[in-house]
N, C-alpha and C positions, 0 to 999 in steps of 0.2 A: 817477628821471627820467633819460632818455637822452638829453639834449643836446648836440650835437657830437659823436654817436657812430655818427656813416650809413657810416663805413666799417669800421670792426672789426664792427658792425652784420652788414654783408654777408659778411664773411669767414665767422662763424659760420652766416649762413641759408645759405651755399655747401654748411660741412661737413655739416649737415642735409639738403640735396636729394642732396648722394654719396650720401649713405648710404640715402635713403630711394630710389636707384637699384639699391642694391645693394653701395655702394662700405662704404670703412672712415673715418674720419677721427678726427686725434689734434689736440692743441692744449694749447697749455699757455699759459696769460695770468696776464701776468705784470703789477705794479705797484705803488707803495708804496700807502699803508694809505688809504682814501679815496678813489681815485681816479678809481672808478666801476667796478670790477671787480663787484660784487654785484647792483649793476642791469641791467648787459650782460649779464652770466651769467641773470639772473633773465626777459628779456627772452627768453633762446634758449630757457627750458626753456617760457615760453608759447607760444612759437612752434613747439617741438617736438610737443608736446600738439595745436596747431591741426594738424599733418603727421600724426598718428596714431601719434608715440613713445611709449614707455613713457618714464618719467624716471627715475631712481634718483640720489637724493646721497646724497653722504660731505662731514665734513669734519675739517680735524685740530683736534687741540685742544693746547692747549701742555700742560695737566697731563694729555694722555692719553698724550704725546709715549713715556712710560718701560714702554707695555701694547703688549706684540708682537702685533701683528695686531688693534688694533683697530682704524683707519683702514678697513682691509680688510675685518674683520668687515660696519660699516655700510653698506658697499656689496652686499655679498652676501646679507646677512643673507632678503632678499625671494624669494633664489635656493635655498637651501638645501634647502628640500623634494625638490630633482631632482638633488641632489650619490648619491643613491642610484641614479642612469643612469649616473656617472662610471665609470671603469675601477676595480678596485680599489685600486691604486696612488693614482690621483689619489683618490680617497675619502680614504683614511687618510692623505695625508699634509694635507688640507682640515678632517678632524676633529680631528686631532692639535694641527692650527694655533688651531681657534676654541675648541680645551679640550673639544671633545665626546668624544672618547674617548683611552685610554690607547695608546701607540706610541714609537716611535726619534725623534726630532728630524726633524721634516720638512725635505727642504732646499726652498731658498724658492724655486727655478726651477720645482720639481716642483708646488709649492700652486699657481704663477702659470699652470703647463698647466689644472690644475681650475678656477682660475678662468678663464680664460682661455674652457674648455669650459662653463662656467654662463652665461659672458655673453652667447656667442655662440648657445646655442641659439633666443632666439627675436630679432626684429628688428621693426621699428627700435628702437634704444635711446640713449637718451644719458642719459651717466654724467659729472655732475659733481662731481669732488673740490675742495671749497673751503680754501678755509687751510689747501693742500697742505705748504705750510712748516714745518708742525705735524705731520707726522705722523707716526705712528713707524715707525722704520729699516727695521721688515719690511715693512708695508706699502708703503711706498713704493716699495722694491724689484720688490714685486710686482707693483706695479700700472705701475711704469714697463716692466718685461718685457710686460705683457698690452698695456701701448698698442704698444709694438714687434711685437706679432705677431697684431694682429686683424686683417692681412690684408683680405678679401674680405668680411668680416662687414657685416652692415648694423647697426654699433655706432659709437658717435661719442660719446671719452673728451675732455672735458675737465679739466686740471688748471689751479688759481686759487693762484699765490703774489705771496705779498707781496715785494716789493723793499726792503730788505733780508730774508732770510730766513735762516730755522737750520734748514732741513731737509737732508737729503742731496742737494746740487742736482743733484750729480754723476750720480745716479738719473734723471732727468730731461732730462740734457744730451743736446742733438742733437735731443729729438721739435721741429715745428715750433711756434714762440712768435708769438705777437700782444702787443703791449709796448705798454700803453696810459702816453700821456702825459696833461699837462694841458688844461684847457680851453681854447678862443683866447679871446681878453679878448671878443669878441662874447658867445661864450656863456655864458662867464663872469659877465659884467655882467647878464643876461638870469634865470640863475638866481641871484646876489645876489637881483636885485628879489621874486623868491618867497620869499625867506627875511628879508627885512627891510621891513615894514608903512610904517614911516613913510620919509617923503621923504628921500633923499640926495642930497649936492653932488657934484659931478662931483670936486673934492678927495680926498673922503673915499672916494665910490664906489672913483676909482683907487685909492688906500692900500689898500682892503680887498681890491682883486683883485689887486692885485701881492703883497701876503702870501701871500696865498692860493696863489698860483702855480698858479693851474687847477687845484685840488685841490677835486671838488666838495662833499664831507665839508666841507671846512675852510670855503667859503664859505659852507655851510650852517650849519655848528657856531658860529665866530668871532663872527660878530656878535651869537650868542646869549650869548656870557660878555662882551663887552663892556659896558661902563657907559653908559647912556644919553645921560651928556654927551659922549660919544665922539662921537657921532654927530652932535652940531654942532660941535665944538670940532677935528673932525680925528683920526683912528684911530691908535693908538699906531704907531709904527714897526718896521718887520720888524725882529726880533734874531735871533740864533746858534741858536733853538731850532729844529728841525724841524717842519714843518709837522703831520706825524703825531703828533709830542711836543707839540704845542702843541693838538691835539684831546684829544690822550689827559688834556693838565693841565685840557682845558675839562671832560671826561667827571667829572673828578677832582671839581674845582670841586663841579659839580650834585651829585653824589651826596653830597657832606661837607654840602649845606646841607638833609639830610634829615635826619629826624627818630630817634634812635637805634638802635629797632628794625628802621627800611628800610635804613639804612646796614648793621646786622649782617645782615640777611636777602640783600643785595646782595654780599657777602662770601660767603655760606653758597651763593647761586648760582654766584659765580666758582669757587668751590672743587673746584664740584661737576660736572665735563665733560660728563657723560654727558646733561645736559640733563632728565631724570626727575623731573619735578612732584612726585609723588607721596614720590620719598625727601626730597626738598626740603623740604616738609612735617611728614616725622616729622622731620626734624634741627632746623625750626624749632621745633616742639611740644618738641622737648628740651631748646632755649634759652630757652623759655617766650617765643616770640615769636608772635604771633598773626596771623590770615592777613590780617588787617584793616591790617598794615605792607609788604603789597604797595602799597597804594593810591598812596604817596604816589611812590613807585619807578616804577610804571607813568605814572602824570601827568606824574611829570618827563623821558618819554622814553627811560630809560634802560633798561627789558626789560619785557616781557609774560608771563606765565601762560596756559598752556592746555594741555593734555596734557601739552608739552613747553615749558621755561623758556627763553626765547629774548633773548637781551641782542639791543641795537636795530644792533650792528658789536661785532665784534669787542674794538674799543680799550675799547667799554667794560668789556666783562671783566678785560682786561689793567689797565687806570685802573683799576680797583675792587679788584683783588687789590694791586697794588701796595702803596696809599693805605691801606688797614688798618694797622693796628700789628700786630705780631708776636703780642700777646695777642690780638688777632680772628683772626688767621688761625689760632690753632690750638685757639681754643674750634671754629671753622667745622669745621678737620677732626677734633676729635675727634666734635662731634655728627654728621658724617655716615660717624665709624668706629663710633657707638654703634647707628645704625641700619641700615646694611650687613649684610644677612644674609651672614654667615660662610662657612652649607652653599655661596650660590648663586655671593656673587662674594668668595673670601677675599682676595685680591690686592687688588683698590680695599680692603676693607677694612683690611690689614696698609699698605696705601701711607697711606691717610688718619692713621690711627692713629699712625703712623712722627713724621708731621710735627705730630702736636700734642704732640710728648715735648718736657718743656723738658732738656738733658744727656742724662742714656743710662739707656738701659729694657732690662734684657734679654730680657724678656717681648716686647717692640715686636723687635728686634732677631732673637731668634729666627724669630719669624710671618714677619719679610721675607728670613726667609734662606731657610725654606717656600716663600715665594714665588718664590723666584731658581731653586729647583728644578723648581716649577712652568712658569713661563717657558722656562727652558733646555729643557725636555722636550717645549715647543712650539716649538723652534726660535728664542724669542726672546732671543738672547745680551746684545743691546742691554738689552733690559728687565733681566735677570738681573742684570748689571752694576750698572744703576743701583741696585736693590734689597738687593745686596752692597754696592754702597760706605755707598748709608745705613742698612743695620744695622752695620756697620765705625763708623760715627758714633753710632752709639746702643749699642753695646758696653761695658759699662765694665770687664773683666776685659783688661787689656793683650794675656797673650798667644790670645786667642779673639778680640779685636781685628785683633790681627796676620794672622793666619790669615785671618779673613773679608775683612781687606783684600787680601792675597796672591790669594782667589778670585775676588774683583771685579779686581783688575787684569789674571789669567789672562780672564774674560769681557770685558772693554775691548778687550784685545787681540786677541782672537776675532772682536769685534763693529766692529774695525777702529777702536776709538775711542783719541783723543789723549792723555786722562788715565790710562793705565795705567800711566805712569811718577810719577806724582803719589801713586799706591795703593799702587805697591813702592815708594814712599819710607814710607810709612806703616806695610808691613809690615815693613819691614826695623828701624824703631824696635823692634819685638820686644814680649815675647821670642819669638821661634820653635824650635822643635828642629831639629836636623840634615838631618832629611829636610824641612822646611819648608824651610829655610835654600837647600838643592839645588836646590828648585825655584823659590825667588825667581832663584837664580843665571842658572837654565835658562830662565827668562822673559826675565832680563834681556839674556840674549842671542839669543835670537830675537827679541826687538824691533831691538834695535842691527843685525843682522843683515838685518832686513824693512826697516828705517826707511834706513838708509846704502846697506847691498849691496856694502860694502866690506870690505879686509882686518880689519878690527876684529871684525866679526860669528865668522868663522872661530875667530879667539883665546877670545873668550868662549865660543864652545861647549864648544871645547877644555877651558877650566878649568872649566865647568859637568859635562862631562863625566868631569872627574877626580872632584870633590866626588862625583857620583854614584854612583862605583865600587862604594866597598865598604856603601853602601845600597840601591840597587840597580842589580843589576848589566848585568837587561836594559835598563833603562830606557840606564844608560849605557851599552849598544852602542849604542841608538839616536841616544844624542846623540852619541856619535862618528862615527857614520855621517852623520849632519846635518853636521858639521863639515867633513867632507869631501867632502858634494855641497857643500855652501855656498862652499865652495874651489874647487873644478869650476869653480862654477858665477859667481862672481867674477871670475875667470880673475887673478889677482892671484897672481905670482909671487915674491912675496917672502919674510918673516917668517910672513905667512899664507897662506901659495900652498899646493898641494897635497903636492909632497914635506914640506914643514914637518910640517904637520898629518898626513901618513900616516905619517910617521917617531911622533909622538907617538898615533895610533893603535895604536898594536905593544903602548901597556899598556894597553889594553882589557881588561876583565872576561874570563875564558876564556869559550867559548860554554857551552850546556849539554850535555847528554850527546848529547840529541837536540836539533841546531843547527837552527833556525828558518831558513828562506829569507833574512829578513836578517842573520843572523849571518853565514850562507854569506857573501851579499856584500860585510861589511865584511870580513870575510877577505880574500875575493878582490881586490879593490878596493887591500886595503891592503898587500899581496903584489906587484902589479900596480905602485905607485907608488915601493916600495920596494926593491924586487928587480928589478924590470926588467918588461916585457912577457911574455916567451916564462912568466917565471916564476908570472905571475898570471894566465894564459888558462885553464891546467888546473881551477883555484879562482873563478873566474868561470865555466866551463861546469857545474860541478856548482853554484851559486848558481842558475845561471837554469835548471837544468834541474829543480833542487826548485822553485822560483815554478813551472815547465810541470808538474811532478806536482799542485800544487794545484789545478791546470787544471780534475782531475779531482774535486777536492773544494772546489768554492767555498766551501758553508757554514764552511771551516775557517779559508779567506782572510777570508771576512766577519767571523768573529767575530775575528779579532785584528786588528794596525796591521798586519801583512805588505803589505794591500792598497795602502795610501796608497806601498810602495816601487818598485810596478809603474813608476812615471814612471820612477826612475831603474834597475829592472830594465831595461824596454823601449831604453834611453838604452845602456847597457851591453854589451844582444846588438847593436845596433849597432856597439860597439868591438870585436867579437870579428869583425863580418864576418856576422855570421848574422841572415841577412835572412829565415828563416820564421819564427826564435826573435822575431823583432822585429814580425813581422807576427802572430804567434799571440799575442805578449805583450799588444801595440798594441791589438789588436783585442778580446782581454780584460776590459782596463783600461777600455776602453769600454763593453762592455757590461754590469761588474760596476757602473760609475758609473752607466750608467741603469736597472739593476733596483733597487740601492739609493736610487735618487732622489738621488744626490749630485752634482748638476750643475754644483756651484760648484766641482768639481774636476774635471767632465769637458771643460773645454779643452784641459786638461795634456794629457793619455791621445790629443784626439783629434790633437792638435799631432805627436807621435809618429806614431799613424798617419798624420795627411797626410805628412809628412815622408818616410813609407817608400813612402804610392801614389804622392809626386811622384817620385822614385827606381827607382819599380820602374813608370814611366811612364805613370801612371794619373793621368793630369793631372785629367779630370772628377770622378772620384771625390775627388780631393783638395779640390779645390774646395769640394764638396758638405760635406766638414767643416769647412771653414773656414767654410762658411755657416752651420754648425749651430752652430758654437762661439759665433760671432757675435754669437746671440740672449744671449749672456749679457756680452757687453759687456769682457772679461776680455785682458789682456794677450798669450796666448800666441796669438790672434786676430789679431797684426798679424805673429807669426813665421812662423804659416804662409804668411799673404797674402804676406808680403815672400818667401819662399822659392820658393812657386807663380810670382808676378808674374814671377820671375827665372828661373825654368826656360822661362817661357815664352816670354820674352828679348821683355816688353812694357818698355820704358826706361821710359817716364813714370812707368805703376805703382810700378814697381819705385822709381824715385827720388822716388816720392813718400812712400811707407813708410817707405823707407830714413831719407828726414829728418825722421818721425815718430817713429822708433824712436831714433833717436840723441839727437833733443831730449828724448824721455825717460829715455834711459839716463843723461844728463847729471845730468835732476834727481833722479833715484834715487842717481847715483852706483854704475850698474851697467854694467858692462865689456863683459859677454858678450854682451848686446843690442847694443853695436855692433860688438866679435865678427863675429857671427851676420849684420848686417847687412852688414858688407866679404865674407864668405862669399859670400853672395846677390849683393853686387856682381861679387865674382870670377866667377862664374856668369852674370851678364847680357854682363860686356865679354869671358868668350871663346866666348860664342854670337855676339856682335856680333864677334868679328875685332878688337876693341881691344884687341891684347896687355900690351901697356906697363901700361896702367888695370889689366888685372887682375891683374897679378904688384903691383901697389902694392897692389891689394883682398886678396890673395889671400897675400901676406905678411902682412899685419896680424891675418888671419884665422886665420891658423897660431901667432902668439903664444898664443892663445886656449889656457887645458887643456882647457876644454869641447868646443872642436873639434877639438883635436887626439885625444879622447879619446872623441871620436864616429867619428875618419877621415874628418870632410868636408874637410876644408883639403887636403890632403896633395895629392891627385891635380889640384883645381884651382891651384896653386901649380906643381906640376910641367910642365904642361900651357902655361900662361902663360911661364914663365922660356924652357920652350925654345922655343916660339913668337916670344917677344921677342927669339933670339939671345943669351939669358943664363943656359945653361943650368947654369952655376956657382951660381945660387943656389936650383937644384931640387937641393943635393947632400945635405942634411940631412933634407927630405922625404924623398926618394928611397930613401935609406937606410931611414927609419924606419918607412914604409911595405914597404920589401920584408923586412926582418925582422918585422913585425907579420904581413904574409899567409903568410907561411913558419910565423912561429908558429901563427896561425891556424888556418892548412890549409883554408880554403874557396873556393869557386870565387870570391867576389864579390872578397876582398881577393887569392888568386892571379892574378886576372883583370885589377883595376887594378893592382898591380906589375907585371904581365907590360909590361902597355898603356904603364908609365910608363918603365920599362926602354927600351920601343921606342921613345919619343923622344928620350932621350939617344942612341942608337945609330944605327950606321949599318951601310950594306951588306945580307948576308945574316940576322947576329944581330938587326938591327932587323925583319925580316920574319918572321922566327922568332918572336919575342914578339909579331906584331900578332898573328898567326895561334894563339899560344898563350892570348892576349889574348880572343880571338873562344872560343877553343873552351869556357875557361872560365865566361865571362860566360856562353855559354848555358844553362848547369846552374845556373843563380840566376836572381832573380826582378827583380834589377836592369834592367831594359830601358833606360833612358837610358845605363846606361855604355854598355851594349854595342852601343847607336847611336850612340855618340860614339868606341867606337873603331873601328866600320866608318868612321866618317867622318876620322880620323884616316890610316887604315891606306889609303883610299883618297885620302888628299891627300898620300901618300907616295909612295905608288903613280906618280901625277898627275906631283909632282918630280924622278922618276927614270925618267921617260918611258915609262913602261907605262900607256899610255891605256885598251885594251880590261881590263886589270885596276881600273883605278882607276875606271871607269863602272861596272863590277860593283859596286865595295864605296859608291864613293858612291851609284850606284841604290837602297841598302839603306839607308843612311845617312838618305837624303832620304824615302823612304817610311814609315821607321818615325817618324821626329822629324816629321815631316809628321804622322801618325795620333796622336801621343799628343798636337800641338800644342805642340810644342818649337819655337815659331816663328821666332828668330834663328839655332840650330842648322841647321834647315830650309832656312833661307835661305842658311846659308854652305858648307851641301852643294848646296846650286842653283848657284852661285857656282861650286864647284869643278868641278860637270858641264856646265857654260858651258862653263867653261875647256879641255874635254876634248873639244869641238864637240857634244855631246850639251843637249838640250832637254830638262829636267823636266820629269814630266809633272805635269799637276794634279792634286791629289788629289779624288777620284772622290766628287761634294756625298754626302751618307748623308739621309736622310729626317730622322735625330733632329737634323740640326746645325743647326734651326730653333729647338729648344727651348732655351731658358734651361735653368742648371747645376740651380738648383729644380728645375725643369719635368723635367727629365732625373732627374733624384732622384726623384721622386713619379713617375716611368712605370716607374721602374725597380721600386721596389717593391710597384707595383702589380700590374706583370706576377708577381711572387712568388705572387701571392693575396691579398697584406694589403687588410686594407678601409679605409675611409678614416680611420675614428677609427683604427685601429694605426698608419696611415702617420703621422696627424697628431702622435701621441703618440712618434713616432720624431723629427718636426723642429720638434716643435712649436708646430706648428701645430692649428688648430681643424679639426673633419672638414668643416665647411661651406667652408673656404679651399683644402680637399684639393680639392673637388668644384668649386670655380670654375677653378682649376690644372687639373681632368683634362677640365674644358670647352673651354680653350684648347689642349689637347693633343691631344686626339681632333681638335681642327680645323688644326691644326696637321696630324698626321702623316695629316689625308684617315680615319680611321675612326670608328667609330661607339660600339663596345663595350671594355669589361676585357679579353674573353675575344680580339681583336683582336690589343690590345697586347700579351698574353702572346705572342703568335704573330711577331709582331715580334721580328728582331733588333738588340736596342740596344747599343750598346758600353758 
């Protein structure tokens, strides 16, 4: 009954006629348990049907919570037939996901493109996910990616959680909510009267809607457990229970006053998620319960029979699992572990079985640790976890205890989950052996490490990495090498600051005969920290230039870890100055992440590259990866935003990130993130001409070892002090910077030295270096320096009264920062060509600067040749979203065809 519900009503028949336009529409309704969420929902799907939708549900199930990809499964399942139209990529990592065939661990961005690609093919649809709260980790994941990117599709996703919930909410956050409250006492009152026969006093009536609290479940359910002399005598008074809790005791109630067979039969349903009448029956036939112990379960309201075993709300499953005794719930799972065929579904089968062991089974214990392998192999780490920790509990040999706990905690940790410090309590009771031991160690310090972000993380790697040494040796270069980006990357200058930890780097394991790309770089790295600069560039150009020989043999990089080192390769030919080493790296990284499908680590990779196209003045294109990264919702998402926002000297932007990133690096207790963010400020206030602001921004920034060890701080720090008239405290910059480009030796870091030189100076020597400044920068690929020190060299020019010089280099200044959209730059060389009686001119509109950063993305690779499923499978997007984008494109830029847009020139 949908009473009081004409305006969330409307909101849903809205998203229904978008979409049945053509549009996409996402929702997520939200409420606690009763509240009317299942009849609103059940309402849109008749109304969808009356439009000519297809419907498709899912919903979660709390005991399916711990099966990776089944929430997902059920939505797809109808779709499956046309998964052999996907690309091959998205095929196998679709099959891999639902167990159809054998493969690498799908990552879960790449299943959500395939599905993404199933949903969209035909239209209208609507897809409701019900007791989304429920459902497990992968799914939800995926399926909150595909509502962020259906685009243009005529698909219309709803998700249904309950308030309070224990789903990953975080999966969810941001899509737009409808937040159903309760009834008003009008209607309240109104459906009382349909759920109670006999006559009520205005007294009583009230009592029971104010309990109720507009909850329409409760006003339904309530008066059914009540006592008939309630009902003249006055309705007990509201207490402390929740109104959910207090349907769930009514659900509870009904079913205890059945008769013993219905009450087990009611158990052996809740047990059993998957809803399958039919296994439901063999497990009863196995309790010797007879089908004749439906009757009195369905009478009393509480579930139906038909195909599929359908409880009448949710609470009742929940109230009936509960309310069992511990002996019913695991005669329930062992009969439906006895009737689970093994071949088809072993997993439900080892899960049921798990939970009817009273103590520990190693038999039970073994099957689920099968299973965990199983899981993991589908990419489900969550499930893996839970399947490890309860064979960990069903183990009775201490140290195969220990062990399987140590695995589950390593999977918790993976699956991003809390208990993994509860599992190394577990394994570390023991016994373990020494190489068990090492990796408890190593656990225990990448968590402390992920969890804090402070100098503590560094230290434990450190002694994780000592333990390792002489077991194994590669494994401990690598966790010394962790120790030491983890120090970078902290920027924590103390006890665990970088020289600490590089000094203690030195007893590293020797590499091997033949040193791996990473061994190279903890070398060089640790040389570099220890020795000085000049003395660790030699040993850092041969690190990155074995990563650039792999270049030529990916399959060598894929099959080992080398890959995962690319972030801090790419991070590294930055500190050397080598800006094609960083673009070749950058660009790498990213395309080894999307052929493997490993997208949960392609923000890192493409964070690097935008970093280098904002640098090397490629503002749209930078863009265009911070939009790609986007779709995956992932921290390095706001570095690039905050770095672009700032080059392009937008303040708001810019200070909006900026106190995004800070409020998080606060709760991380991660340093570099505001770092990183003073950088970018220094960057806005001396595009904007606010010197003062940026030598504050641009100081703080230079504490950082991460930036200092990238060379972004240095030249904005120098650039500030002297601008502010304080060019005493560019004197440690200045230094560190012209010895590092001398070490160097390449045009980008001899080019800012020169640049930087030339503003401490004066006279002739300051002319000498803009002009050396200039000649440099042009043989690299840096474009914003070397438009910042035309504009430098021409506000020099400006001060010492050489006007027809100084309109030259600002002419240049203003046109290049103008074309890449360096717009506070741009502005403060309009500024100085004011000043010199000369008028800017405007920059000259282009056809493409109509299109959106997207829009500019998808013409660009279009003009390639790519067809629209390749472009879509590039930004992930649906090919039908590619085709609504190239509709507004071709109208946009006035043509008609592809073959048009090739012919265009797009920047």
């Amino acid at each position: 009954m949908l009473m009081g519900r004409r305006a969330e009503q409307a909101v849903l028949e809205q998203l229904l006629a978008r979409a049945q336009g053509g549009d996409s529409g996402v929702l997520v309704v939200r409420g606690e348990a009763g509240i009317g969420k299942s009849a609103l929902l059940q309402h849109m799907r008749e109304t969808a049907v009356a439009m000519g939708f297809a419907v498709q549900d899912a919903a979660g199930v709390e005991a399916e919570a711990e099966f990776a990809f089944a929430g997902l499964h059920q939505l797809c399942a109808p779709f499956l037939a046309r998964a052999v139209e996907l690309p091959e990529p998205q095929q196998a990592a679709l099959g891999v996901a639902f167990g159809l065939r054998e493969g690498a661990a799908p990552d879960r961005f790449l299943v959500g493109l395939a599905v993404l690609s199933l949903l969209a093919e035909d239209g209208p649809l609507l897809c409701v996910v019900d007791d989304a709260q429920w459902l497990d980790q992968a799914s939800a994941q995926v399926l909150a990616f595909v509502a962020r990117r259906v685009g243009a599709e005529r698909v219309v996703m709803v998700f249904v959680l309950r308030d309070p919930g224990a789903t990953d909410v975080e999966a969810f956050s941001g899509l737009p909510e409808l937040r159903l409250a309760g009834l008003g006492a009008s209607d309240a009152q109104t459906l009382l009267a349909t759920a109670v026969r006999a006559p009520l006093d205005d007294v009583v009536r009230d009592r029971i809607v104010a309990e109720a609290r507009g909850n329409p479940l409760a006003l339904l359910e309530l008066p059914r457990g009540a006592p008939a002399v309630q009902f003249a005598g006055g309705f007990e008074l509201p207490d402390v229970v929740s109104v959910p809790r207090r349907i769930e005791n009514g659900f509870q109630r009904r079913a205890n006053s059945l008769p013993a067979d219905a009450r087990m039969l009611l158990v052996v349903a809740a047990a059993e998620p998957t809803g399958d009448a039919a296994l439901l029956w063999r497990a009863a036939a196995e309790l010797g319960i007879a089908r004749e112990a439906a009757a009195p379960a369905e009478a009393a309201g509480l579930l139906e029979f038909d195909f599929r075993v359908r409880f009448r709300h949710p609470l009742v499953r929940s109230a009936v699992y509960r309310a069992a005794t511990p002996t019913d719930r695991r005669r329930a799972h062992g009969a439906l572990a006895a009737v689970t065929d093994q071949q088809v579904d072993p997993d439900r089968r080892a899960w049921h079985r798990a939970q009817a062991v009273v103590g520990t089974d190693e038999d039970a214990a073994a099957e689920l640790e099968r299973s965990a392998g199983r899981a993991r192999a589908r990419g489900g780490l969550a499930a893996a976890a839970a399947f490890l920790k309860r064979a960990a509990e069903l183990t009775p040999g201490p140290a195969v205890r220990a062990e399987r706990a140590l695995e589950a905690a390593h999977a918790k940790h993976e699956a991003g989950a809390p208990e993994a410090l509860e599992l190394l309590a577990v394994a570390a009771a023991g016994p373990l052996d020494a190489v068990a031991q090492a990796r408890l160690q190593l656990l225990n310090a990448r968590i402390a490490f992920h969890g804090a972000r402070g100098g503590e993380g560094p230290r434990m790697l450190l002694d994780a990495a000592k333990t390792l040494a002489p077991l194994d040796p590669a494994l401990s270069r690598e966790t010394y090498l962790d120790a030491l980006d983890a120090a970078i990357v902290t920027g924590d200058r103390g006890p665990g600051g970088v020289r600490a930890v590089a000094d203690a780097a030195r007893a590293a394991p020797a590499p091997p005969e033949s040193p791996r790309p990473v061994d190279l770089l903890l070398d060089g790295l640790v040389t570099t920290f220890t020795q000085g600069y000049a003395a660790g560039v030699p040993g850092l150009r041969r690190a990155l230039d074995a990563f650039n020989r792999h270049e030529r043999d990916d399959h060598a990089l894929n099959d080992g870890d080398d890959r995962r080192w690319l972030w801090l390769a790419g991070r590294t030919a930055m500190s050397v100055f080598d800006d094609q080493m960083v673009h070749a790296l950058a660009a790498r990284h990213v395309r080894l992440a999307r052929e493997a499908g490993a997208l949960a680590t392609l923000p890192a990779a493409l964070l690097v590259q935008s970093v280098m196209l904002v640098l090397s003045g490629d503002f749209s294109r930078a863009a265009e990866q911070t939009a790609i990264a986007a779709a995956t919702r992932t921290v390095p998402v706001l570095h690039g935003q905050l770095i672009l926002a700032a080059w392009r000297g937008r303040s708001d932007e810019t200070t909006e990130v900026h106190a995004t990133m800070v409020r998080d690096a606060v709760g991380r207790g991660g340093r570099t993130e505001d770092f990183l963010a003073q950088y970018a400020m220094a960057v806005l206030h001396n595009g904007l001409g606010d010197y003062p602001a940026a030598l504050v921004a641009a100081t703080r920034a230079f504490e950082s070892d991460e930036l200092t060890h990238s060379n972004l701080a240095h030249s904005e720090l120098i650039e500030a002090a002297c601008r502010s008239g304080r060019p005493e405290h560019a004197t440690a910059a200045l230094d560190q910077l012209s010895s590092r480009a001398l070490a160097s030796g390449t045009p980008w870091g001899l080019g800012l030295a020169a640049r930087s030189r030339a503003l401490v100076s004066t006279g002739p020597a300051a002319e000498e270096y803009y002009r050396e400044a200039i000649e440099q920068l042009r043989n690299c690929r840096v474009a914003t320096q070397l438009a910042r020190t035309h504009l430098v060299y021409g506000e020099w020019l400006r001060r010492q009264g050489r006007r027809q010089g100084a309109r030259q280099q600002l002419r240049t200044a203003h046109q290049m920062l103008s074309d890449m959209g360096a717009e506070a730059f741009a502005a403060r060389a309009a500024r100085e060509l004011r000043a010199t009686g000369e008028h800017p001119r405007s920059r000259s509109a282009q056809p493409s600067d109509a299109l959106t950063a997207q829009e500019l993305t998808i013409a660009r690779l279009v003009a390639t040749g790519a067809t629209s499923r390749e472009v879509g499978a590039q930004l992930f997007l649906s090919p039908r979203t590619i085709e609504a984008h190239l509709r507004s494109i071709f109208r946009k830029l006035s043509i008609t065809s592809r073959r048009q847009l090739r012919d265009l020139r797009l920047p």
